[in-house]
Backbone as ProteinMPNN parsed JSONL, in Angstrom:
{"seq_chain_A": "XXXXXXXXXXXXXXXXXXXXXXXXXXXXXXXXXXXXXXXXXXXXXXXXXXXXXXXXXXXXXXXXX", "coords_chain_A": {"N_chain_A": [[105.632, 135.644, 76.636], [102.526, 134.898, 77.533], [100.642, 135.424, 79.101], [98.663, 133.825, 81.203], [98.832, 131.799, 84.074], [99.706, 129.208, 83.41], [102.548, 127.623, 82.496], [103.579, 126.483, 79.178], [103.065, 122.908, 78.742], [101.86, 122.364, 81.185], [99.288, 121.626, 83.164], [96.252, 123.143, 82.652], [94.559, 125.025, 85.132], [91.526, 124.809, 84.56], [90.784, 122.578, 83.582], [89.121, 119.662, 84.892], [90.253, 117.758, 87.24], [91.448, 114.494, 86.298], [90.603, 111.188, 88.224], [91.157, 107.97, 89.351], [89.139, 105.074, 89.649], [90.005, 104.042, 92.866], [91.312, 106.023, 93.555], [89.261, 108.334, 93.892], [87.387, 106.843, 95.258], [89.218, 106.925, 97.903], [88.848, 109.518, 98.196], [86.455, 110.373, 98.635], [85.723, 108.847, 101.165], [87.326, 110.467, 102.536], [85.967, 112.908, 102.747], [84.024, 112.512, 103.811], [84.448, 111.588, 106.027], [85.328, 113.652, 107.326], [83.018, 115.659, 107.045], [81.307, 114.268, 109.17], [83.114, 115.27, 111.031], [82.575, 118.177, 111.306], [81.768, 120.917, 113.068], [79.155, 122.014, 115.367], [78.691, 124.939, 114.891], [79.729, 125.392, 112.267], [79.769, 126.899, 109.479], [76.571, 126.906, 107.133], [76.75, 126.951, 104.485], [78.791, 125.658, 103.847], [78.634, 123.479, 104.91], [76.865, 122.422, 103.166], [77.738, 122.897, 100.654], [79.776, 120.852, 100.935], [78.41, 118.613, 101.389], [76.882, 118.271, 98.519], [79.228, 117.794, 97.119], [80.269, 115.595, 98.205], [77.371, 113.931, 96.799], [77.894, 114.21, 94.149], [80.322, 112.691, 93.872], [79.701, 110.279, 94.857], [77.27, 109.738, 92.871], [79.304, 109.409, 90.694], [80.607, 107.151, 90.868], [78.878, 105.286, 91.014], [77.894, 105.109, 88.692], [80.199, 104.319, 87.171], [80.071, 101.613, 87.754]], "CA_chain_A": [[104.758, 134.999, 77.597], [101.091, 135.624, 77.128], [100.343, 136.6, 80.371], [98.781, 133.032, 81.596], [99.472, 131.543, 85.274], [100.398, 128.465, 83.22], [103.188, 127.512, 81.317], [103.351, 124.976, 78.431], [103.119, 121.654, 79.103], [101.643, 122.337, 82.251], [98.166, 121.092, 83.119], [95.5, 123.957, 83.383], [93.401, 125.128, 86.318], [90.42, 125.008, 83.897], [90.653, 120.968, 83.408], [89.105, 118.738, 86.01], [91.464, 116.551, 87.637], [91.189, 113.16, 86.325], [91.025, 110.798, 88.836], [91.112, 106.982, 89.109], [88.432, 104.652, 91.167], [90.438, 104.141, 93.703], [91.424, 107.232, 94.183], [87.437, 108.489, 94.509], [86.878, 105.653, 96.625], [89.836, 107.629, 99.026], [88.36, 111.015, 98.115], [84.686, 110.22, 99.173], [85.841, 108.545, 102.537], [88.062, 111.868, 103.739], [85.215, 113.935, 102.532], [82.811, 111.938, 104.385], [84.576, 111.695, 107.604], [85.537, 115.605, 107.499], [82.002, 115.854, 107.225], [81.468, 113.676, 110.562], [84.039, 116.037, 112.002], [82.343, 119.299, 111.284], [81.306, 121.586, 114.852], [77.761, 122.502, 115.495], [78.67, 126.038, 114.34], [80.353, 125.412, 111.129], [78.806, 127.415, 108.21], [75.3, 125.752, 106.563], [77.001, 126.55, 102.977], [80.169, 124.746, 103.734], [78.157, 122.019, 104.632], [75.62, 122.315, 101.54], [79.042, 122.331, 99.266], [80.649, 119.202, 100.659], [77.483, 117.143, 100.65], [76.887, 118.139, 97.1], [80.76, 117.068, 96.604], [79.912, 113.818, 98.47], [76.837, 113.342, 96.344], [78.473, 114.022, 93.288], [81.534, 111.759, 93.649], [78.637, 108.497, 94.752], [76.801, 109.188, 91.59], [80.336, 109.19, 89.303], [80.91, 106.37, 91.556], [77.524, 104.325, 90.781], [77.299, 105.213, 86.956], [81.039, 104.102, 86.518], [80.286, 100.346, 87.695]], "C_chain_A": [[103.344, 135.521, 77.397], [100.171, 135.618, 78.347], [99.206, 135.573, 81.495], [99.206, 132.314, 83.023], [100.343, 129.834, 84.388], [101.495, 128.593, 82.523], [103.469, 126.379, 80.37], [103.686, 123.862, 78.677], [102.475, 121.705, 80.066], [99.922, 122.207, 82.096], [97.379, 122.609, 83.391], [94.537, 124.431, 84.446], [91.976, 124.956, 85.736], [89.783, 123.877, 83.38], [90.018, 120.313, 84.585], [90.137, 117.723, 86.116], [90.767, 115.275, 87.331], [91.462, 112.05, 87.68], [90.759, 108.931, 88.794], [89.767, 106.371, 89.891], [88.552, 104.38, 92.021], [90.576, 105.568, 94.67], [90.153, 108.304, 94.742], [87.091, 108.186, 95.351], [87.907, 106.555, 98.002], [88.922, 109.075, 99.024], [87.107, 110.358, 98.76], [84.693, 109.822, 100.604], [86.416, 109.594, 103.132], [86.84, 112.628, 103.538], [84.158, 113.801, 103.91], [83.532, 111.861, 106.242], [85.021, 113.234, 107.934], [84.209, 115.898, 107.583], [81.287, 115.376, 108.613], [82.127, 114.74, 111.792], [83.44, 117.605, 112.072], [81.495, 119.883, 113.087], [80.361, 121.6, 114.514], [77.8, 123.932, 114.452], [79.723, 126.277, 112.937], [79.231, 126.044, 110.257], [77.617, 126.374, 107.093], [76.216, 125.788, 104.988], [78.104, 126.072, 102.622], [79.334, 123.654, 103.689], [77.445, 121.827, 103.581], [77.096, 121.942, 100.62], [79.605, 121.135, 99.788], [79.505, 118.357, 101.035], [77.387, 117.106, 99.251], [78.097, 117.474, 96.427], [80.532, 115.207, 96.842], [78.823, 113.147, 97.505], [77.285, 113.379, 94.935], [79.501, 112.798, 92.729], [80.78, 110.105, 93.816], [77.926, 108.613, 93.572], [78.186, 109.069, 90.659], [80.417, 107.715, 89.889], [80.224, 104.939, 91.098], [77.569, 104.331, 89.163], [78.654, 104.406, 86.84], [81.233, 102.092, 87.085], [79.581, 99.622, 86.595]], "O_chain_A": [[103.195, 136.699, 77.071], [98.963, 135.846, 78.292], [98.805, 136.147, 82.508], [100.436, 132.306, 82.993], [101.437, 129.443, 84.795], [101.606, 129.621, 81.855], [103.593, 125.266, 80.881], [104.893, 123.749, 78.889], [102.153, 120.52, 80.154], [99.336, 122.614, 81.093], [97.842, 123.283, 84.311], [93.458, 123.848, 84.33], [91.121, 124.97, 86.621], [88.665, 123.873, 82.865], [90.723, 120.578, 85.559], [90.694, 117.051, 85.247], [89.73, 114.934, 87.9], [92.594, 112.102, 88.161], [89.926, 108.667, 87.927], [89.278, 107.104, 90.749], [87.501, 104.237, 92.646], [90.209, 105.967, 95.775], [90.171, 108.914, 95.811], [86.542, 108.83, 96.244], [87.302, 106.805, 99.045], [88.401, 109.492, 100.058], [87.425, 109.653, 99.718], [83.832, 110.307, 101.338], [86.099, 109.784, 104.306], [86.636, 113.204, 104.607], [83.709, 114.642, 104.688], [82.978, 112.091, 107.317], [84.88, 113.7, 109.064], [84.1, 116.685, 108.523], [80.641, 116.264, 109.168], [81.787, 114.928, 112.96], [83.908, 118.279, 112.989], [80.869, 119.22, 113.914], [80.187, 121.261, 113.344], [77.105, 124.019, 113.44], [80.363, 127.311, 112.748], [78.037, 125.753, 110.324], [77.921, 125.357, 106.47], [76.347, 124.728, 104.376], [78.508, 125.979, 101.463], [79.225, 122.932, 102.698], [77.565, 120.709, 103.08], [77.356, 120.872, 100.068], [79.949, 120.313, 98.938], [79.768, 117.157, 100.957], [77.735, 116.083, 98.661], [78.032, 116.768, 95.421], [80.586, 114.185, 96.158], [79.028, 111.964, 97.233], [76.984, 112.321, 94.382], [79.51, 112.2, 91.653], [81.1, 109.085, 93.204], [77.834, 107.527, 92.999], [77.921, 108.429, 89.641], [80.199, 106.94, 88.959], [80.778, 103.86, 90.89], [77.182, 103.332, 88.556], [78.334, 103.401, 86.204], [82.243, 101.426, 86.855], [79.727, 98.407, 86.463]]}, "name": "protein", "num_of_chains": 1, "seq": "XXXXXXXXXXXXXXXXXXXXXXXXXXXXXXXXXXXXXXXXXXXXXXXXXXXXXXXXXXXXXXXXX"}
């Protein structure tokens, strides 16, 4: 074993998950209403990382029509 969390065949943590446009199109709407849902006192760099997630996933979104 070479000491690895994976094992062969198995997809690595080090790949981005492929995902379809559909499936984006779901991802970007939970993101976006979790974002809606956040308290007053939720952390500023949670919110800084899932807008950047949200703006990320509308530009793959826009380039891939």
């Amino acid at each position: 074993m070479s000491g690895w969390r994976t094992h062969d065949g198995q997809h690595s943590d080090r790949q981005p998950i492929k995902r379809s446009k559909d499936e984006k199109l779901r991802l970007l709407q939970r993101l976006k209403e979790e974002q809606t849902a956040f308290k007053p006192w939720a952390a500023a760099s949670v919110k800084a990382a899932l807008s950047k997630r949200i703006a990320d996933l509308e530009f793959e979104l826009a380039a891939s029509r």
